[in-house]
mmJSON file of the N, C-alpha and C atoms, coordinates in Angstrom:
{"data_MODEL":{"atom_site":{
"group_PDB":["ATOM","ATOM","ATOM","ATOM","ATOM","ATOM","ATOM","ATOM","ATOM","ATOM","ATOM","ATOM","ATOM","ATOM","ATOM","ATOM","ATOM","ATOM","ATOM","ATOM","ATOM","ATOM","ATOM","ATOM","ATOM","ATOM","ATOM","ATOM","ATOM","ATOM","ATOM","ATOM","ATOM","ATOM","ATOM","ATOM","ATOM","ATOM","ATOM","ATOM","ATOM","ATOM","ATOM","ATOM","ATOM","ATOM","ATOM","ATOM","ATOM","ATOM","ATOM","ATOM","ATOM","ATOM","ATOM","ATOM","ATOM","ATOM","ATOM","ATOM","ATOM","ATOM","ATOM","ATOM","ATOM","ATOM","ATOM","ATOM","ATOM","ATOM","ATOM","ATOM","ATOM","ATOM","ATOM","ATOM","ATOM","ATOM","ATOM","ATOM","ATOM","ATOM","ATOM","ATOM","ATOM","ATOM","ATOM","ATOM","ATOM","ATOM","ATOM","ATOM","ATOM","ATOM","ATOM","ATOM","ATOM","ATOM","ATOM","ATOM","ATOM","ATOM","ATOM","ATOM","ATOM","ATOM","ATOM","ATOM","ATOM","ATOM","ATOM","ATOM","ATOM","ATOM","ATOM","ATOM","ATOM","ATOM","ATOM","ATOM","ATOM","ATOM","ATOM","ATOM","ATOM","ATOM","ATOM","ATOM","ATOM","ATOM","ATOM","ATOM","ATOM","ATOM","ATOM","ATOM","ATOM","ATOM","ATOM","ATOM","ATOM","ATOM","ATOM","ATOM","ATOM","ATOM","ATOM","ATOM","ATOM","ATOM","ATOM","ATOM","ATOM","ATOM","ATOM","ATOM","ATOM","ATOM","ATOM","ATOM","ATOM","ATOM","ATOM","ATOM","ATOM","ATOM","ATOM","ATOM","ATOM","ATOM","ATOM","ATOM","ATOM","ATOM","ATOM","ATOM","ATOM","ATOM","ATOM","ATOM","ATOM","ATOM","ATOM","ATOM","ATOM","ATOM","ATOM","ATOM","ATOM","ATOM","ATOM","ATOM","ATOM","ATOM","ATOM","ATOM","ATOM","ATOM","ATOM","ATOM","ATOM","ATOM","ATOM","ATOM","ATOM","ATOM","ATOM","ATOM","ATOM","ATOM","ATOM","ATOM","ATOM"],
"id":[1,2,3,4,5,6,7,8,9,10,11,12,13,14,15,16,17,18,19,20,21,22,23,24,25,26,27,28,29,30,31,32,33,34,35,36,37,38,39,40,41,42,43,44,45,46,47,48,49,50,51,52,53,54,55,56,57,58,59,60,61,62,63,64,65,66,67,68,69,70,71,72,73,74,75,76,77,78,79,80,81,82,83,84,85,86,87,88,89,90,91,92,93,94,95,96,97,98,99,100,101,102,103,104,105,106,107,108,109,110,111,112,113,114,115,116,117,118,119,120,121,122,123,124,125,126,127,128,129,130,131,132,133,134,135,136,137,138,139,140,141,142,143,144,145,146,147,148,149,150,151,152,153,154,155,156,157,158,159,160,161,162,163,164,165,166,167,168,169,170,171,172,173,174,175,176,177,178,179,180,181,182,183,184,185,186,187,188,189,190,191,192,193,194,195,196,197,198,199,200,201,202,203,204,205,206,207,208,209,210,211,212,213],
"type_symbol":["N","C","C","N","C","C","N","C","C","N","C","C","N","C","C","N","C","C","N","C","C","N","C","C","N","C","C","N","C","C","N","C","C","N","C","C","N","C","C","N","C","C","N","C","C","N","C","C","N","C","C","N","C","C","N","C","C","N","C","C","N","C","C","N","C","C","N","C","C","N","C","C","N","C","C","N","C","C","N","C","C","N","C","C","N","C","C","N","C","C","N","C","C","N","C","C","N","C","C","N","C","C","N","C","C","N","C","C","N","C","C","N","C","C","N","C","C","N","C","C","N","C","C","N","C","C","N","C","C","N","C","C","N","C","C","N","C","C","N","C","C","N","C","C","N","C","C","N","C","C","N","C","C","N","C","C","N","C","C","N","C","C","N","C","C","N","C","C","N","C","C","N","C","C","N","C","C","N","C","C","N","C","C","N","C","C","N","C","C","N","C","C","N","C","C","N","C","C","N","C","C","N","C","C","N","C","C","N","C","C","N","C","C"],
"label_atom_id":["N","CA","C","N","CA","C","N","CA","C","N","CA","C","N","CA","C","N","CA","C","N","CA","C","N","CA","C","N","CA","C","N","CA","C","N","CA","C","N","CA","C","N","CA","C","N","CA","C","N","CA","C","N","CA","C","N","CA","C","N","CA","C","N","CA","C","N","CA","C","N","CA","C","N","CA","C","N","CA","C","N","CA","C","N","CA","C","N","CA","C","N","CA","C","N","CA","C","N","CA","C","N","CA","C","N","CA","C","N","CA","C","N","CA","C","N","CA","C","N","CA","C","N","CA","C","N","CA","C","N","CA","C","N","CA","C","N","CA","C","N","CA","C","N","CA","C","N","CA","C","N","CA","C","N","CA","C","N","CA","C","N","CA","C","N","CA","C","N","CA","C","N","CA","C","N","CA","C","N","CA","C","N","CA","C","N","CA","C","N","CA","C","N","CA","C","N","CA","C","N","CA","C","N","CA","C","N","CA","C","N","CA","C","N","CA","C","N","CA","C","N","CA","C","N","CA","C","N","CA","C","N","CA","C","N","CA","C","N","CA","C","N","CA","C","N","CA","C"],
"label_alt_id":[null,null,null,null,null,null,null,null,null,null,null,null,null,null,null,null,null,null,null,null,null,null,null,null,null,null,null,null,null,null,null,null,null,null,null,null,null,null,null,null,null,null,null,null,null,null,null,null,null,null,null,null,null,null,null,null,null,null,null,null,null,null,null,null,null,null,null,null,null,null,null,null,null,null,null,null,null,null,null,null,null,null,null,null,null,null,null,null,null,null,null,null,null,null,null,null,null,null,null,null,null,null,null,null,null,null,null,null,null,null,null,null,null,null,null,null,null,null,null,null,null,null,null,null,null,null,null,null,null,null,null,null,null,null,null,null,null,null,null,null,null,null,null,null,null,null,null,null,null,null,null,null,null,null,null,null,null,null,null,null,null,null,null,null,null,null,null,null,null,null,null,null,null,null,null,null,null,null,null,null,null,null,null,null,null,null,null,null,null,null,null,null,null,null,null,null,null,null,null,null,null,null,null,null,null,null,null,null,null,null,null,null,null],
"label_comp_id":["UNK","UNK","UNK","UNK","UNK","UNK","UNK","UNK","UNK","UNK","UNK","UNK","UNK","UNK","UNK","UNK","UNK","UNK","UNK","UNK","UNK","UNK","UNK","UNK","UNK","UNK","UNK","UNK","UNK","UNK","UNK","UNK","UNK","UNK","UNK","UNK","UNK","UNK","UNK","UNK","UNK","UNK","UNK","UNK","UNK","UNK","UNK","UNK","UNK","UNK","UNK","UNK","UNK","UNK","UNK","UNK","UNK","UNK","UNK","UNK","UNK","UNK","UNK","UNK","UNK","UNK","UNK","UNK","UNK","UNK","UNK","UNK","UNK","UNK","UNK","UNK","UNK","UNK","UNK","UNK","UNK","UNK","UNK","UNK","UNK","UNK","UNK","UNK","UNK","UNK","UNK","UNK","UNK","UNK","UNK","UNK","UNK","UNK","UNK","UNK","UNK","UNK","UNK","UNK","UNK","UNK","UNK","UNK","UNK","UNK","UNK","UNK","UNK","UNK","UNK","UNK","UNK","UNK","UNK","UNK","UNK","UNK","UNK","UNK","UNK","UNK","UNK","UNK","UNK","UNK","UNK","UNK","UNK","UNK","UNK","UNK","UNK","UNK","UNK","UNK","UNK","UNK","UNK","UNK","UNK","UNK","UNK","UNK","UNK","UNK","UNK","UNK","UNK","UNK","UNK","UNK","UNK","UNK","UNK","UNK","UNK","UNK","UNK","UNK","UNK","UNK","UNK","UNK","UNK","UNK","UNK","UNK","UNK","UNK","UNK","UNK","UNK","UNK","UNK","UNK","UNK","UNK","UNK","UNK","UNK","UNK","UNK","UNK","UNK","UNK","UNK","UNK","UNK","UNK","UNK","UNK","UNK","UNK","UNK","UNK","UNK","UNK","UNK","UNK","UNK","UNK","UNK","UNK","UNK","UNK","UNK","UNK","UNK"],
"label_asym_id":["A","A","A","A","A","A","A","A","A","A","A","A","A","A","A","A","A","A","A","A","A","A","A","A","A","A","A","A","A","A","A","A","A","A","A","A","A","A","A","A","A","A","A","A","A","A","A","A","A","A","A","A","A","A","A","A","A","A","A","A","A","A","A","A","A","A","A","A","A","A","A","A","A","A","A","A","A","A","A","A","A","A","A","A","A","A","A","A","A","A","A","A","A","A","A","A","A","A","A","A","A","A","A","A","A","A","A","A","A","A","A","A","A","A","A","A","A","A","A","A","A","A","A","A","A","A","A","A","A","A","A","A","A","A","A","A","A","A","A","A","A","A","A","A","A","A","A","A","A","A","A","A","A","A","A","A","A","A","A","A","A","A","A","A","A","A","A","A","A","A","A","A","A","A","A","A","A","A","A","A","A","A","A","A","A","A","A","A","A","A","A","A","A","A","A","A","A","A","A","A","A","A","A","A","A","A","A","A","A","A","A","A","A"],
"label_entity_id":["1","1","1","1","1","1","1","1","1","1","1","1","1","1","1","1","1","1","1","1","1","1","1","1","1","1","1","1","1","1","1","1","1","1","1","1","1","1","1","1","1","1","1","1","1","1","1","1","1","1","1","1","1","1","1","1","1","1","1","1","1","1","1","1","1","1","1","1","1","1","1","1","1","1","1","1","1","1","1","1","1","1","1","1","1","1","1","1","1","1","1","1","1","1","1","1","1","1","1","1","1","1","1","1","1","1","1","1","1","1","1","1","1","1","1","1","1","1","1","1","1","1","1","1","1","1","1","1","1","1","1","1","1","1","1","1","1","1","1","1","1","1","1","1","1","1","1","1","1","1","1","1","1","1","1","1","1","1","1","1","1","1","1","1","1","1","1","1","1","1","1","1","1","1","1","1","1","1","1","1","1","1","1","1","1","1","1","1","1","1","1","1","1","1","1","1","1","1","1","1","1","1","1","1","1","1","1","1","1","1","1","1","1"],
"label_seq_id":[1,1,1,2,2,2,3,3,3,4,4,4,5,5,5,6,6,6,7,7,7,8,8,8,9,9,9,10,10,10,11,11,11,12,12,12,13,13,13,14,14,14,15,15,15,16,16,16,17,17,17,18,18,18,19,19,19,20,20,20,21,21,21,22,22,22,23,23,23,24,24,24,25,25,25,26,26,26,27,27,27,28,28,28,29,29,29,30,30,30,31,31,31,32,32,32,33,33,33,34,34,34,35,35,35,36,36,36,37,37,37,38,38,38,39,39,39,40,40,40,41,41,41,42,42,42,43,43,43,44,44,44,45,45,45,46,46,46,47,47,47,48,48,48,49,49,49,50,50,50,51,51,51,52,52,52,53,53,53,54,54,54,55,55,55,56,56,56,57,57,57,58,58,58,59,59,59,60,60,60,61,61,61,62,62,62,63,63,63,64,64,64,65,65,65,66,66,66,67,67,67,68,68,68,69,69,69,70,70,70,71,71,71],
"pdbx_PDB_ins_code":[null,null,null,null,null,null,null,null,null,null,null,null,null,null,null,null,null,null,null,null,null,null,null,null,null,null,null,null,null,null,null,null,null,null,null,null,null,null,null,null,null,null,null,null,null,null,null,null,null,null,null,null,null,null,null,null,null,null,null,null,null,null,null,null,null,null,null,null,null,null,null,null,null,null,null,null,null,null,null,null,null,null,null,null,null,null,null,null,null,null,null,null,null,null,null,null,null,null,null,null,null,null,null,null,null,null,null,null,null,null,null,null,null,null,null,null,null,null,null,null,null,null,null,null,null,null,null,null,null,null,null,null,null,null,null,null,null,null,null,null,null,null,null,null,null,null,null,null,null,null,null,null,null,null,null,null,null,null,null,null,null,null,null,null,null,null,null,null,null,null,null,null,null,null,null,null,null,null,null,null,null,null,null,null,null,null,null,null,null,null,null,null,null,null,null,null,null,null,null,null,null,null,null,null,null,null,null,null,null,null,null,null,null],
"Cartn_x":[-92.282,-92.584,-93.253,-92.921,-93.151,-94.624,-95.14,-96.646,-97.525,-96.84,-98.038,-98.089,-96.969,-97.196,-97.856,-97.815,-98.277,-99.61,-100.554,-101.887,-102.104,-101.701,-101.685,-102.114,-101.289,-101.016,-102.652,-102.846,-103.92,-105.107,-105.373,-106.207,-106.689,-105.368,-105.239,-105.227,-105.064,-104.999,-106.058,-107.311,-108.395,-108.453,-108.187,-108.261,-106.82,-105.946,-104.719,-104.825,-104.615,-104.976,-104.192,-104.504,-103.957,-102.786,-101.9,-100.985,-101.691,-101.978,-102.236,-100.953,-101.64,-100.455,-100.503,-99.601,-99.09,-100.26,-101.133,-102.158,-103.264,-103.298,-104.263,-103.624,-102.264,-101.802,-101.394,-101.186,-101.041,-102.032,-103.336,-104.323,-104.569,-104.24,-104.361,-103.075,-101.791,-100.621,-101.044,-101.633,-102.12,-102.869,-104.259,-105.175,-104.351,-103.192,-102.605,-101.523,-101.208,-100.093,-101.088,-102.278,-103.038,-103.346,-103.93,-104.257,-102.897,-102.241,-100.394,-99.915,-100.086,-99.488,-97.813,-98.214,-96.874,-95.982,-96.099,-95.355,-94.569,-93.68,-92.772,-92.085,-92.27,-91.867,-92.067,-91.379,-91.838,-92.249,-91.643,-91.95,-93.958,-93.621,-94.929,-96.124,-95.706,-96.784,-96.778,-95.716,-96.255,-97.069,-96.619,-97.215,-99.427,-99.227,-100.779,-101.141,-100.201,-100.978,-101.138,-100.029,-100.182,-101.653,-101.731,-103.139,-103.915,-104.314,-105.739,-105.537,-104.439,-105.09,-104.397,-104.953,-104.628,-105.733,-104.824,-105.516,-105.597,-104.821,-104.8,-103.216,-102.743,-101.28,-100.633,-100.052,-98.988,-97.37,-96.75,-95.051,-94.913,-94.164,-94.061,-93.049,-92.026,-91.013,-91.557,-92.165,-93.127,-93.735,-94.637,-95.244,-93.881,-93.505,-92.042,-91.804,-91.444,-90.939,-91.692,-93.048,-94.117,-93.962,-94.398,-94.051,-93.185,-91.888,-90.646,-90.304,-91.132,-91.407,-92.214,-93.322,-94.593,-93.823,-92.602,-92.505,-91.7],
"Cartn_y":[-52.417,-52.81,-54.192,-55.182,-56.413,-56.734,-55.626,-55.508,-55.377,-54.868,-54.493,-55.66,-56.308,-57.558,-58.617,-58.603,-59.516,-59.711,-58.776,-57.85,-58.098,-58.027,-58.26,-59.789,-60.592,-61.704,-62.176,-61.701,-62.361,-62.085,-61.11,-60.491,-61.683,-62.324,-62.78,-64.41,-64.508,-66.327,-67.347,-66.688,-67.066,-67.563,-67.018,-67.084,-68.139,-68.115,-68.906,-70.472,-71.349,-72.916,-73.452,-74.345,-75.409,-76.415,-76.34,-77.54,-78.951,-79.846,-81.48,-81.745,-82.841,-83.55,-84.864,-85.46,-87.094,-87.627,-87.843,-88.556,-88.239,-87.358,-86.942,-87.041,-86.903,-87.133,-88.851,-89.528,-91.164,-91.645,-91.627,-92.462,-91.882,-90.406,-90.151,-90.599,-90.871,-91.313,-93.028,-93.391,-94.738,-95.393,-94.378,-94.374,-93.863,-93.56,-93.017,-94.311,-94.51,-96.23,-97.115,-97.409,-98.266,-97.985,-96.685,-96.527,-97.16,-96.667,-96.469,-97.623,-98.721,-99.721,-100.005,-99.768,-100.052,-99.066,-97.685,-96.326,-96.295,-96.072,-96.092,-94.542,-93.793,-92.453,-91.255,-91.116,-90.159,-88.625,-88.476,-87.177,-86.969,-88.212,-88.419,-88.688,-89.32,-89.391,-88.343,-87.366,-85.927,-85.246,-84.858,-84.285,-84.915,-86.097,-86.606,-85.667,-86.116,-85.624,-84.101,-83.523,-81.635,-81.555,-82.073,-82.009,-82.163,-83.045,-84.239,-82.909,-82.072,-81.773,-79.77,-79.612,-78.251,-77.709,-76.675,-75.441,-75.26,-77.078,-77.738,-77.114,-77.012,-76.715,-77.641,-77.739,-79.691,-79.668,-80.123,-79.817,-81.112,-80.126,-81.293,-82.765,-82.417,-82.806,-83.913,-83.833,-85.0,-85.996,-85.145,-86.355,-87.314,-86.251,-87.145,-88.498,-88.247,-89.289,-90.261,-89.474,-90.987,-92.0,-91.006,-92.062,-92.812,-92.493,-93.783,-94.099,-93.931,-95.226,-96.08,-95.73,-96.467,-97.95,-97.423,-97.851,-98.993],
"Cartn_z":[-124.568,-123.2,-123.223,-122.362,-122.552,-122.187,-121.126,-120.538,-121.893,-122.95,-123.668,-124.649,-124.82,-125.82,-125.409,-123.515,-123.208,-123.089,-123.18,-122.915,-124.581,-125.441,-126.994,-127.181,-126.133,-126.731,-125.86,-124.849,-123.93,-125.255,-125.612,-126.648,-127.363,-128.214,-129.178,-129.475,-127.829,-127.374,-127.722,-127.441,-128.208,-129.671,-129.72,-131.777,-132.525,-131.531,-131.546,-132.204,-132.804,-133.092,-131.945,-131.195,-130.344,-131.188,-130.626,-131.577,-130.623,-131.82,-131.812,-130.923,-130.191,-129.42,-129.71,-129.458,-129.997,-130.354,-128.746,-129.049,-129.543,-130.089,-131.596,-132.767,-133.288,-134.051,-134.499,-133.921,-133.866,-134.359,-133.984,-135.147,-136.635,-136.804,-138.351,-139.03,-138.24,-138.953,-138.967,-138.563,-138.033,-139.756,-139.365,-140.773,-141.689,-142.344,-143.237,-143.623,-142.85,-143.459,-143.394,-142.919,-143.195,-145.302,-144.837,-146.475,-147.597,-146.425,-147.973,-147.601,-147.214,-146.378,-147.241,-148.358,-149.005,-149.33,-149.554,-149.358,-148.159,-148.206,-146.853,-146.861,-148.341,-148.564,-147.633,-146.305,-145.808,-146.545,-147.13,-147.687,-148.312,-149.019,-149.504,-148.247,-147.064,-146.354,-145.507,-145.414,-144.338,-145.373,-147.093,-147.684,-147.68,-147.397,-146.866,-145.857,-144.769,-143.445,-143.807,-144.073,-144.585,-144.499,-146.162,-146.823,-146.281,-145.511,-144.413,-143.472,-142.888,-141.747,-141.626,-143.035,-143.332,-142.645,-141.61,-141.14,-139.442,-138.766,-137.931,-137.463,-136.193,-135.486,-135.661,-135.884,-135.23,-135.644,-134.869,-134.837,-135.828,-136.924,-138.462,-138.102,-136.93,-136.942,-135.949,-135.251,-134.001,-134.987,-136.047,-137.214,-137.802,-138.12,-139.22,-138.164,-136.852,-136.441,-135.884,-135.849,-135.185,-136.69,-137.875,-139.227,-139.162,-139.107,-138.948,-138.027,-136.811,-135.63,-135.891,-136.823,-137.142,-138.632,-139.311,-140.472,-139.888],
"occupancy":[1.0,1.0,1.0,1.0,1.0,1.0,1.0,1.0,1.0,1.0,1.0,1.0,1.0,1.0,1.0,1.0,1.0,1.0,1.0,1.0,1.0,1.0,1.0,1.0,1.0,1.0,1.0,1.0,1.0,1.0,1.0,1.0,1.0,1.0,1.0,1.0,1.0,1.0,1.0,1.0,1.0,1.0,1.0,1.0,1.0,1.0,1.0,1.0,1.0,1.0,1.0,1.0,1.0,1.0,1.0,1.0,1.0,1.0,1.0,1.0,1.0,1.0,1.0,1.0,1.0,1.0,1.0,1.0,1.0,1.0,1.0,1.0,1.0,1.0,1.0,1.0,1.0,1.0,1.0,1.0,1.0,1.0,1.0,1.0,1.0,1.0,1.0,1.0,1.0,1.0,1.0,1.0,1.0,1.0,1.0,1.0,1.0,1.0,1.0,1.0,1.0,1.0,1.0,1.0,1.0,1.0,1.0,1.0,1.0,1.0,1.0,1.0,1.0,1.0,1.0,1.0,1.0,1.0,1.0,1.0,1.0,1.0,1.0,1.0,1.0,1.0,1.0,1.0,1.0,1.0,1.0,1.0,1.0,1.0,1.0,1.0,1.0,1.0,1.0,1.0,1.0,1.0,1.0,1.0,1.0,1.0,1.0,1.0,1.0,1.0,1.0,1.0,1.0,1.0,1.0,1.0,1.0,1.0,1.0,1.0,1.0,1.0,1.0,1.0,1.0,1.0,1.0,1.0,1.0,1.0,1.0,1.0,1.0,1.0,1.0,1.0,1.0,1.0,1.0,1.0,1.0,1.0,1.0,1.0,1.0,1.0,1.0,1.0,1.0,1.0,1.0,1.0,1.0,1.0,1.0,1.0,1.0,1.0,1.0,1.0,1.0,1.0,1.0,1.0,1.0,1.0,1.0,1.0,1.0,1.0,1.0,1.0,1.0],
"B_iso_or_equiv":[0.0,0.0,0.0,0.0,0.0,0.0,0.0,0.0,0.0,0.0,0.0,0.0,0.0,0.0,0.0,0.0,0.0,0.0,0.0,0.0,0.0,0.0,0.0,0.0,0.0,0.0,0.0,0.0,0.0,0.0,0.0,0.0,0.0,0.0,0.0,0.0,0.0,0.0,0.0,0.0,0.0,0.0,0.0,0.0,0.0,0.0,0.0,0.0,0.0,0.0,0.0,0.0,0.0,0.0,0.0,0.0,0.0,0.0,0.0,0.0,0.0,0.0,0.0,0.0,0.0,0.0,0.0,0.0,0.0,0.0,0.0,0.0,0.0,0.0,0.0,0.0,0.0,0.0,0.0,0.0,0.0,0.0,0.0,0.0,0.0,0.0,0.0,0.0,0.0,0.0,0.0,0.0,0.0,0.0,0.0,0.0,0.0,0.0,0.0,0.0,0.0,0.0,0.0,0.0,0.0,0.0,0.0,0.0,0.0,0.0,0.0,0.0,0.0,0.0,0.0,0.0,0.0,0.0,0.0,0.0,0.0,0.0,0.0,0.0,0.0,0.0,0.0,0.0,0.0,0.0,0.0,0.0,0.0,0.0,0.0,0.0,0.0,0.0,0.0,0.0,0.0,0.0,0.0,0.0,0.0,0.0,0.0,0.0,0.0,0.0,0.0,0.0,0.0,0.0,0.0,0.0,0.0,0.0,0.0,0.0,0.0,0.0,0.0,0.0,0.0,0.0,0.0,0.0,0.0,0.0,0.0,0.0,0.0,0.0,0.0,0.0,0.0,0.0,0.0,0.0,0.0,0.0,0.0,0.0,0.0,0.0,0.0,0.0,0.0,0.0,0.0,0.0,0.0,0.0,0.0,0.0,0.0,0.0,0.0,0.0,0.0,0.0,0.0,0.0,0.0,0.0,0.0,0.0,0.0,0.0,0.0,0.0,0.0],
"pdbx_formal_charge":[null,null,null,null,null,null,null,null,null,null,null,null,null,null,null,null,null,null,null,null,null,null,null,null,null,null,null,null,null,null,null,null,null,null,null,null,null,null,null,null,null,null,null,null,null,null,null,null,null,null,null,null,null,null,null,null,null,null,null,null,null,null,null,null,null,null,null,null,null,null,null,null,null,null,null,null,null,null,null,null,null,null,null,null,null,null,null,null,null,null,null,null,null,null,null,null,null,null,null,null,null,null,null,null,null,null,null,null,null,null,null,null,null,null,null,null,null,null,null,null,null,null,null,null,null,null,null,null,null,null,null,null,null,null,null,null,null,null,null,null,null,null,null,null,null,null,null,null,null,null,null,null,null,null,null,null,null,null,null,null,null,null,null,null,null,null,null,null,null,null,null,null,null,null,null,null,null,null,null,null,null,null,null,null,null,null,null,null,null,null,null,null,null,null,null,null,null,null,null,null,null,null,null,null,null,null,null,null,null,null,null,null,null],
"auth_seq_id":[1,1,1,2,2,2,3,3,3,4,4,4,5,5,5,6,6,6,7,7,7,8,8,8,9,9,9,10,10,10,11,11,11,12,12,12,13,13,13,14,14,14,15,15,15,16,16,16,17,17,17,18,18,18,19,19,19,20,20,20,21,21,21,22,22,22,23,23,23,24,24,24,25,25,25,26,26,26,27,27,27,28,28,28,29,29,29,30,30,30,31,31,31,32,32,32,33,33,33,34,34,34,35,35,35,36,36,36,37,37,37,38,38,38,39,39,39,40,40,40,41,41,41,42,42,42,43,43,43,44,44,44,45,45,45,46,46,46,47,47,47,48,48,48,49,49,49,50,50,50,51,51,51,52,52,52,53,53,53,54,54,54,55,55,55,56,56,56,57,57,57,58,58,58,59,59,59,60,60,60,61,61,61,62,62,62,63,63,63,64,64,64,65,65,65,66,66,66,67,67,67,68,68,68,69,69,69,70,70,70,71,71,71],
"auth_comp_id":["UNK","UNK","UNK","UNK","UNK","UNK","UNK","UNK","UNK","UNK","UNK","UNK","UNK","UNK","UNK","UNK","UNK","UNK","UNK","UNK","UNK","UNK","UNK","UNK","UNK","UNK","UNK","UNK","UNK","UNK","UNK","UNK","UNK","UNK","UNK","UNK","UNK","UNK","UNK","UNK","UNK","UNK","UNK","UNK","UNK","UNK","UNK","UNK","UNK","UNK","UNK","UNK","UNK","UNK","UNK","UNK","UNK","UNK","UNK","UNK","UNK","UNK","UNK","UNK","UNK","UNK","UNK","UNK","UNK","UNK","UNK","UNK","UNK","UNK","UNK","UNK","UNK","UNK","UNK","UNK","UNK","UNK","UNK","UNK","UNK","UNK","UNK","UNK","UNK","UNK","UNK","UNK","UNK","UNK","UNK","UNK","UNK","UNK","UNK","UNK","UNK","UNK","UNK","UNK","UNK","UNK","UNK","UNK","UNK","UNK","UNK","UNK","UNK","UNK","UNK","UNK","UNK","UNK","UNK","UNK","UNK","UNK","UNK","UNK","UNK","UNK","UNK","UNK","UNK","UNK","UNK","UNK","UNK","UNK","UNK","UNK","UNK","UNK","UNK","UNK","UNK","UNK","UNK","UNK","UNK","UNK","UNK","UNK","UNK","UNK","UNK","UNK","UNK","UNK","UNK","UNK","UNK","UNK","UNK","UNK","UNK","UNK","UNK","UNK","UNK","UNK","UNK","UNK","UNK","UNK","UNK","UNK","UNK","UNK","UNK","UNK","UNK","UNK","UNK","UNK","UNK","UNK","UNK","UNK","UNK","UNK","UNK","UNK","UNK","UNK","UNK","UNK","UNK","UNK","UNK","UNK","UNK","UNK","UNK","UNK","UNK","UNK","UNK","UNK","UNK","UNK","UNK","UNK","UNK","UNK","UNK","UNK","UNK"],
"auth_asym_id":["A","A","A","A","A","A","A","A","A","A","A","A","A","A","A","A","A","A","A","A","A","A","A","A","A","A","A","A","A","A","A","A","A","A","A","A","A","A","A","A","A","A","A","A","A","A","A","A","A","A","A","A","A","A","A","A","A","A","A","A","A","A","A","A","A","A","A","A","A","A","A","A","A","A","A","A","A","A","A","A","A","A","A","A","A","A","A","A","A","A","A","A","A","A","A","A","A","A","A","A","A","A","A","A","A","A","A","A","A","A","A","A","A","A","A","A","A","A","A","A","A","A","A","A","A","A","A","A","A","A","A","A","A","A","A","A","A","A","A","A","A","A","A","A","A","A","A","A","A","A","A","A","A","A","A","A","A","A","A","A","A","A","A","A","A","A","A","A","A","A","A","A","A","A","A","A","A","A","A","A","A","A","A","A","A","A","A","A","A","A","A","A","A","A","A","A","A","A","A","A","A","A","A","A","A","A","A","A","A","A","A","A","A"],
"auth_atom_id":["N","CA","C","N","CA","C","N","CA","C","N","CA","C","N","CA","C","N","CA","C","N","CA","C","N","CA","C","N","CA","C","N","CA","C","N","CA","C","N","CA","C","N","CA","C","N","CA","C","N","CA","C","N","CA","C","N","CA","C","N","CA","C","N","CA","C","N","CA","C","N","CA","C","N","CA","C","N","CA","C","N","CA","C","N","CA","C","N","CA","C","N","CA","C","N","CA","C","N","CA","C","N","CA","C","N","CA","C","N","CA","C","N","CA","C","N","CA","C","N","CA","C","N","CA","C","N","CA","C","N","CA","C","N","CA","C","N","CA","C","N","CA","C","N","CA","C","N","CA","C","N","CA","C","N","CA","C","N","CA","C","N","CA","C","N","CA","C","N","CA","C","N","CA","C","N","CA","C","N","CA","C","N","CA","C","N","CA","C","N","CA","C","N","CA","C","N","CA","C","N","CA","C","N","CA","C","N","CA","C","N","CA","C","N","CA","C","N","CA","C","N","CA","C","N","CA","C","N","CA","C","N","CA","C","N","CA","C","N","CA","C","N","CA","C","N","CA","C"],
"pdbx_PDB_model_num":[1,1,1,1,1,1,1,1,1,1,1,1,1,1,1,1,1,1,1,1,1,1,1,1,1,1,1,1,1,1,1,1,1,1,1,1,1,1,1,1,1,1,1,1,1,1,1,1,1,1,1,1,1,1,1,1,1,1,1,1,1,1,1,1,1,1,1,1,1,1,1,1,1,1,1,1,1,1,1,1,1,1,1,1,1,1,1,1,1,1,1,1,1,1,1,1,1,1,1,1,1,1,1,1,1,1,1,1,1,1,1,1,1,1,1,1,1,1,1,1,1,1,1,1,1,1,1,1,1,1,1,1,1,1,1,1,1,1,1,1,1,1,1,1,1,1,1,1,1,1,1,1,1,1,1,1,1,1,1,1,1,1,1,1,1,1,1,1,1,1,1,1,1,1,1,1,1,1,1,1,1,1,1,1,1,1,1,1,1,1,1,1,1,1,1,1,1,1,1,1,1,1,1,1,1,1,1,1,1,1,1,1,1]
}}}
């Protein structure tokens, strides 16, 4: 019954992580090619951000592309 998942989910919303939005995510991709100025390796600079902001929400695929808008 969908009443009860939804009553589950109200429960549980609290405790939920917020996904980062652009403009929280843009100055740590910002400070991160500053650091790497010469790395252009995406792989290597999401595996940064991963790390820097483990434990944090954020849609991997929004970072990827602020990076190679930023590059």
């Amino acid at each position: 019954d969908a009443s009860v998942e939804k009553t589950e989910l109200s429960y549980l919303q609290p405790y939920l992580p917020t996904l980062m939005s652009e403009e929280e995510i843009r100055p740590i991709v910002s400070e991160i090619l500053g650091r790497e100025n010469l790395n252009k390796n995406i792989g290597y600079l999401m595996g940064l951000f991963n790390k820097e902001q483990k434990g944090k929400a954020f849609d991997n695929k929004l970072v990827s592309s602020i990076f190679q808008s930023s590059l």
